[in-house]
Structures are given as C-alpha cells and as structure tokens.
BALOBA-1460 file (C-alpha; in Angstrom, 3 decimals):
// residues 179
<rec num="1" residu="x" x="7.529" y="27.982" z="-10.335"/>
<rec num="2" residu="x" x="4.476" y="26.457" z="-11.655"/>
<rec num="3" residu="x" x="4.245" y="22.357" z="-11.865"/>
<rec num="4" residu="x" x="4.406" y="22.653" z="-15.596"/>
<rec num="5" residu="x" x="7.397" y="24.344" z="-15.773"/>
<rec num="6" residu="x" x="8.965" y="22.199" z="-13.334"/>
<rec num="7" residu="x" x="9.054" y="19.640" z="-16.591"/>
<rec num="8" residu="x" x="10.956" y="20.873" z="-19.539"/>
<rec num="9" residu="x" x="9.725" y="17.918" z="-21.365"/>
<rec num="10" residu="x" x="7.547" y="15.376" z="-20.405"/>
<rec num="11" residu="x" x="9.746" y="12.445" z="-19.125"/>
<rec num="12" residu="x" x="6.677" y="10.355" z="-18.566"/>
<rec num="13" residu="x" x="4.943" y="10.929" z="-21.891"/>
<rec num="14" residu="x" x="3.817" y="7.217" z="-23.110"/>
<rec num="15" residu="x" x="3.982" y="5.595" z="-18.836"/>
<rec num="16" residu="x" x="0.557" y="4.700" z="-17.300"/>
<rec num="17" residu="x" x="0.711" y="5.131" z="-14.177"/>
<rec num="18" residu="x" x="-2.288" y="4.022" z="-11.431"/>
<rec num="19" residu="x" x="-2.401" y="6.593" z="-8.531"/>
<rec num="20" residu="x" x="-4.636" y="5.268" z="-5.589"/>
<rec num="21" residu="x" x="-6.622" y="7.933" z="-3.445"/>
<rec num="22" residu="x" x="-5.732" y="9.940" z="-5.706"/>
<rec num="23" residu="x" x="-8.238" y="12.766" z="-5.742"/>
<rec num="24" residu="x" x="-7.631" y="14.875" z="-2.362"/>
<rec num="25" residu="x" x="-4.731" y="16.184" z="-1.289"/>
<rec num="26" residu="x" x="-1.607" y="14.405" z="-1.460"/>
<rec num="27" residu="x" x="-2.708" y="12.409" z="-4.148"/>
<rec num="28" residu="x" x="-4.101" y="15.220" z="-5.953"/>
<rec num="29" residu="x" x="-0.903" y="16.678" z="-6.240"/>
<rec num="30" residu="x" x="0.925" y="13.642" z="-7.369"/>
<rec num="31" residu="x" x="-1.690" y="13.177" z="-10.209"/>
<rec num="32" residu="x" x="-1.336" y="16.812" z="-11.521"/>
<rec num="33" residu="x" x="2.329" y="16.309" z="-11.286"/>
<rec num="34" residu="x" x="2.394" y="13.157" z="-12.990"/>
<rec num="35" residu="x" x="-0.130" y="14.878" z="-15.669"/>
<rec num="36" residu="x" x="2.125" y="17.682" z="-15.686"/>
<rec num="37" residu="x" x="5.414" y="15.079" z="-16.794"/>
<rec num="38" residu="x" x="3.640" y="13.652" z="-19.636"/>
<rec num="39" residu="x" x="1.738" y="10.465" z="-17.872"/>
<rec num="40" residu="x" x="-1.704" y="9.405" z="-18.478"/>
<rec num="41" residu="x" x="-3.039" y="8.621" z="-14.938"/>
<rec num="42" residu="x" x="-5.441" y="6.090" z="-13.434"/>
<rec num="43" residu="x" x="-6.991" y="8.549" z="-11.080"/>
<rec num="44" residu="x" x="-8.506" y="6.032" z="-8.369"/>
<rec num="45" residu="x" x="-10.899" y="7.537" z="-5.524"/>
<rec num="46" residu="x" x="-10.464" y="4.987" z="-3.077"/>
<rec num="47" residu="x" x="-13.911" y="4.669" z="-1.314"/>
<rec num="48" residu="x" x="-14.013" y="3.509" z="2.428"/>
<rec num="49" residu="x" x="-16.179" y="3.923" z="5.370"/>
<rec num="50" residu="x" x="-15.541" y="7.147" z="7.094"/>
<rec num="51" residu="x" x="-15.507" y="8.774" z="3.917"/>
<rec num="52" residu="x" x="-17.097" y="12.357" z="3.693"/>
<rec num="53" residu="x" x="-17.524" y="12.642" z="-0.153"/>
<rec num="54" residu="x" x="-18.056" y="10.385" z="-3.151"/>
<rec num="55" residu="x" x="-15.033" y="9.150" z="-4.257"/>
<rec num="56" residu="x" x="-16.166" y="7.818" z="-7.859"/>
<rec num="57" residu="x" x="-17.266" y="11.415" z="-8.471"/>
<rec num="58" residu="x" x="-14.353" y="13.289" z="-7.077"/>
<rec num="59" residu="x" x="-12.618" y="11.009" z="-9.712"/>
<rec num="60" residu="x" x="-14.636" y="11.913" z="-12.186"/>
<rec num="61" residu="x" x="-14.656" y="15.324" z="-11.693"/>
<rec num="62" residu="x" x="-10.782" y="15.564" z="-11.508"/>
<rec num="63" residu="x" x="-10.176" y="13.787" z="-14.371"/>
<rec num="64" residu="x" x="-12.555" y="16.398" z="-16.699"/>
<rec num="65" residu="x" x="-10.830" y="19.133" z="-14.695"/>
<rec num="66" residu="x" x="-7.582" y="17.523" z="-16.253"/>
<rec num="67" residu="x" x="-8.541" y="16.599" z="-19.882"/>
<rec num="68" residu="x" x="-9.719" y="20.401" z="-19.828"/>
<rec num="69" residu="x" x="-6.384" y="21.292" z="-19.525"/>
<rec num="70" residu="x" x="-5.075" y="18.614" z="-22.462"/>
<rec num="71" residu="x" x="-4.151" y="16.125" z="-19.504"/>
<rec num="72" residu="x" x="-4.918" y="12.187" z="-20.121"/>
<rec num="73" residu="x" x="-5.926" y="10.883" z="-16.922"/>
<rec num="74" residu="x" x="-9.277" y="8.178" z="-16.532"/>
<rec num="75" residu="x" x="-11.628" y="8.066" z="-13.480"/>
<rec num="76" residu="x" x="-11.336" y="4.507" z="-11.193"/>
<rec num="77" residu="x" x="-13.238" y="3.854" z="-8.255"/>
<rec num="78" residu="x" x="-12.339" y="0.811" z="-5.364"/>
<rec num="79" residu="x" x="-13.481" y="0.055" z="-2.509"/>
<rec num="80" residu="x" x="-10.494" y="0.223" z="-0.032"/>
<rec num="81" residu="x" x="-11.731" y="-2.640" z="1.640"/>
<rec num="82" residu="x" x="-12.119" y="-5.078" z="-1.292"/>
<rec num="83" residu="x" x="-8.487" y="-6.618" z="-2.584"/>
<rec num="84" residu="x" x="-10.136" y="-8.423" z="-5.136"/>
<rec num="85" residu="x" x="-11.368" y="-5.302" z="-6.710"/>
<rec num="86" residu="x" x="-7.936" y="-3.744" z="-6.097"/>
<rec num="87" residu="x" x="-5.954" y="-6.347" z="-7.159"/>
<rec num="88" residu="x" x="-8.030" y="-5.891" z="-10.580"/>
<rec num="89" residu="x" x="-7.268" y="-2.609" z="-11.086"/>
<rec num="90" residu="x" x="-4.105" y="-2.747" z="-13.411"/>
<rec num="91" residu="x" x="-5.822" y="-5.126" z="-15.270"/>
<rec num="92" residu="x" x="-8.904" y="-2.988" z="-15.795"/>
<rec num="93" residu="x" x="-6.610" y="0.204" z="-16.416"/>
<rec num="94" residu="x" x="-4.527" y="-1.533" z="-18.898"/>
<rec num="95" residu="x" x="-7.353" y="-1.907" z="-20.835"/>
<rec num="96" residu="x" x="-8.275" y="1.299" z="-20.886"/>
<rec num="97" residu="x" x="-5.106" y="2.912" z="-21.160"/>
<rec num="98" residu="x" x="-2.277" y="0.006" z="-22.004"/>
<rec num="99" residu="x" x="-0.295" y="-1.539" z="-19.796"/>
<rec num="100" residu="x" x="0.033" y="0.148" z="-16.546"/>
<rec num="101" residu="x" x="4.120" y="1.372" z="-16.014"/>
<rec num="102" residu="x" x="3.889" y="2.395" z="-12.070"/>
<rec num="103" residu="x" x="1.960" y="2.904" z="-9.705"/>
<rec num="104" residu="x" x="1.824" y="4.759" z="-6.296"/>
<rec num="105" residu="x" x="-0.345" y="4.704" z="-3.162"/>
<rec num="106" residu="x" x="-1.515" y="7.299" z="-0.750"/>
<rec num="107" residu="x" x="-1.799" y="6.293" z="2.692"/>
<rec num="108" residu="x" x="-3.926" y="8.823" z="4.198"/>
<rec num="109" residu="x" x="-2.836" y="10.424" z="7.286"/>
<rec num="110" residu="x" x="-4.996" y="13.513" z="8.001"/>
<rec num="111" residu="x" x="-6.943" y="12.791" z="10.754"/>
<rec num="112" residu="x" x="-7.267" y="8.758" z="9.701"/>
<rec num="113" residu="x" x="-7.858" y="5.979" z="12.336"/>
<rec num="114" residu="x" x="-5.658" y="3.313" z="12.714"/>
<rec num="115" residu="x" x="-7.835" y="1.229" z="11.072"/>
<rec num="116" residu="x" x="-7.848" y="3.233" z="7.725"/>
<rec num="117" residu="x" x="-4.084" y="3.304" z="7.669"/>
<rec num="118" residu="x" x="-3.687" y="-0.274" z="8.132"/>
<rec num="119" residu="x" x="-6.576" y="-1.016" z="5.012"/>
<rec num="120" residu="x" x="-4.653" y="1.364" z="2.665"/>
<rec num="121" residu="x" x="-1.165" y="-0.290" z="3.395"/>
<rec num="122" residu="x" x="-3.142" y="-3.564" z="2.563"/>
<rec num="123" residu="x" x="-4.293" y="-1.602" z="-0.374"/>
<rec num="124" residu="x" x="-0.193" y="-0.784" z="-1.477"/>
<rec num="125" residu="x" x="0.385" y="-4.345" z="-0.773"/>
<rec num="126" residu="x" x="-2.265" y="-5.977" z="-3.408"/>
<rec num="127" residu="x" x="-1.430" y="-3.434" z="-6.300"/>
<rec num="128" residu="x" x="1.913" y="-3.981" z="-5.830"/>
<rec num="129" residu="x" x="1.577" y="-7.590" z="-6.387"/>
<rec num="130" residu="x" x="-1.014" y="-6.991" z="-9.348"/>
<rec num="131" residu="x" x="1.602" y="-4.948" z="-11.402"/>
<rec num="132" residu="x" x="3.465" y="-5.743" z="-14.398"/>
<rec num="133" residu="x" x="7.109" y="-7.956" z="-13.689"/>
<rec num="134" residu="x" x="9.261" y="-4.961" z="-12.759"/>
<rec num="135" residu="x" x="6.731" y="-1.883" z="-13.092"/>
<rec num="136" residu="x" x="7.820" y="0.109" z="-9.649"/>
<rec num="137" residu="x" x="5.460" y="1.199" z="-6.964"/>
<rec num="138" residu="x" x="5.359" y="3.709" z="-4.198"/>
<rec num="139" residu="x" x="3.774" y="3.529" z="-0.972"/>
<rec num="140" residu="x" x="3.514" y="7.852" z="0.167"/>
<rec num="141" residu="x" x="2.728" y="7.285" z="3.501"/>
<rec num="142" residu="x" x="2.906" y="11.011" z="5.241"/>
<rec num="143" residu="x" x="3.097" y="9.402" z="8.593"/>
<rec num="144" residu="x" x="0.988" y="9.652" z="12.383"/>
<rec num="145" residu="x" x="2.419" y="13.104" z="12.535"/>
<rec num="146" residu="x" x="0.315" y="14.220" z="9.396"/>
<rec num="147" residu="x" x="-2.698" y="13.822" z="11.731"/>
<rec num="148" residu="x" x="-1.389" y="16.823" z="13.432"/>
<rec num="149" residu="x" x="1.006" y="18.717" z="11.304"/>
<rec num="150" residu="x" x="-0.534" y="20.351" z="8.467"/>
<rec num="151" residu="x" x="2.614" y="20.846" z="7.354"/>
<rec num="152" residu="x" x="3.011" y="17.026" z="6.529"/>
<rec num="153" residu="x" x="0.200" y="17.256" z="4.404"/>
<rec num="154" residu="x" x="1.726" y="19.714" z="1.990"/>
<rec num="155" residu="x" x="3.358" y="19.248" z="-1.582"/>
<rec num="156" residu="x" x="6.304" y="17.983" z="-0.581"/>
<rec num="157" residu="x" x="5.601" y="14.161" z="-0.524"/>
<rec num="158" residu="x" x="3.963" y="14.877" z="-3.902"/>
<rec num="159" residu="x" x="6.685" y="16.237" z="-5.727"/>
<rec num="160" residu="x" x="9.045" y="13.835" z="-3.992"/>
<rec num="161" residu="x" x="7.248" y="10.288" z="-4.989"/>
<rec num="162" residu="x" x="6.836" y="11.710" z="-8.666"/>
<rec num="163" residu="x" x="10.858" y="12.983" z="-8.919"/>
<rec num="164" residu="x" x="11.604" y="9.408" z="-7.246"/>
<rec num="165" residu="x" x="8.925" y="7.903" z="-10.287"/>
<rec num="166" residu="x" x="10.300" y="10.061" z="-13.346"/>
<rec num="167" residu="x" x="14.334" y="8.557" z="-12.026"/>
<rec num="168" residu="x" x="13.047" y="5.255" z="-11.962"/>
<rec num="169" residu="x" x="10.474" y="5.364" z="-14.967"/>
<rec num="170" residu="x" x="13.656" y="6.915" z="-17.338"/>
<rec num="171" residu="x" x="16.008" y="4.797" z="-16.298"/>
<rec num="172" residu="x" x="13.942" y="1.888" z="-17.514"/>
<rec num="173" residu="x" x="12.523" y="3.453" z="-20.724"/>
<rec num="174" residu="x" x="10.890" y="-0.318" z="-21.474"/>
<rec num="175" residu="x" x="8.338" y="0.837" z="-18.658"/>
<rec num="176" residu="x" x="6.634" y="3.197" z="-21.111"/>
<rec num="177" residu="x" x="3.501" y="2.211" z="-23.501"/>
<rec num="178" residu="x" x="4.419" y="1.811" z="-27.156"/>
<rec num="179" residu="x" x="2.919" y="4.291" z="-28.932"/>
C-alpha cells in the first residue's frame, strides 16, 4: 500500500508541523508521510560538521519535489550546532506557514559519532521548548544499533512517529491552523 492510501483523508490538513533533519532518510519518510496526511511541513536540513551534502539544498530540492506533487511543505536550514538559530525556528516557520502545531526530531543514527547524537538531542531539547503551550513533539531517535542494522534505518520509525502525531494532533483539533 502506497503512503497516500494509507490516509483516507487527510487528518492533518490545516497542522504545521516542523520536521528537523528532515531531508534523508528517516526524516524523509516522516515528511512525505506527514505531506501525505494533509500537513504542510517545515522541511529543516539540519547542517553540521561531518556532513556530506548541502543541507539547505537537499531542503530545497525536497520541498519542489513535494509541491510537484500538490504537497505544502517550505525549505529551513539550521545549523545543528547553533540553539539560538534553532530555538528560532517555530517562530520563523510560523511566519511563513502559521503557527507551528508539532514538531518532531530525527536523531541520526547511521553511522553518527557520539558527538552528533548528543548535538541533535540538544537540538530536540531547544525546539521543544520553542513550541507553542501544548503543541507535542517527538524525539525519533533509531538508536546505537541503527549504526549497524540497516534494518533500523527503515520506514518503520517513520510511519510510527507520524501514526503517534496524527493520534495526538486529532485528539486536540485546537492544534490545527485556522483556515
């Protein structure tokens, strides 16, 4: 079954939600699934040292990949390192898009360094405290055996944070944008 038709409706249609490192794997896959649900997504490439590719641009390019499909989703780029500049980011989105209803980080696990892992759960930590009063937030963190399990690198978390997003999210309907 295709992500599309794993949504009937779109139980997000009207949420913002911020997705950080959210233009390679994991993260990829939550933002297309969130996309898929009806949410217009703060795709954030989350640039850091040790970083093969451009993160701004892998944004960028997602997000036209997306709108070319009818999708609403915005490039963001942050330094990982920089909590200032993170803890801006739901401002800066909300400006852009309205008031930001969730958000969810990606701790990367594929071959990071302890190091990494520790600035992205520092990451988590400052947009969590940057949200709107009661907006929820998700930390997928794939854990040190994703460093060695391809398997733990798969869609699973993916579709798990956004199923554990959409319950939360439609439970609390006041989470959504006004149209």
């Amino acid at each position: 079954m295709s992500i599309a038709a794993s949504y009937a409706s779109a139980p997000l249609d009207g949420c913002v939600v911020l997705v950080v490192d959210a233009t390679t794997g994991i993260g990829r896959a939550i933002t297309a699934r969130l996309c898929a649900a009806g949410a217009a997504v703060a795709v954030v490439g989350a640039g850091h040292p040790g970083r093969g590719d451009d993160a701004a641009t892998n944004a960028a390019f997602l997000c036209k990949e997306l709108a070319g499909i009818g999708h609403v989703a915005l490039p963001y780029q942050v330094d990982a390192e920089d909590t200032d500049a993170v803890a801006g980011l739901p401002g800066q989105i909300s400006a852009d898009l309205g008031p930001v209803s969730a958000s969810i980080v990606v701790v990367p696990r594929c071959g990071a360094t302890d190091r990494l892992v520790e600035t992205f759960h520092a990451v988590s930590a400052a947009v969590a405290r940057a949200l709107p009063e009661g907006a929820p937030h998700i930390e997928v963190d794939p854990g040190p055996r994703a460093a060695t399990s391809a398997t733990r690198c798969d869609d699973e978390p993916a579709r798990s944070a956004v199923e554990r997003l959409v319950a939360v999210l439609t439970r609390t309907p006041d989470r959504r944008r006004s149209a």
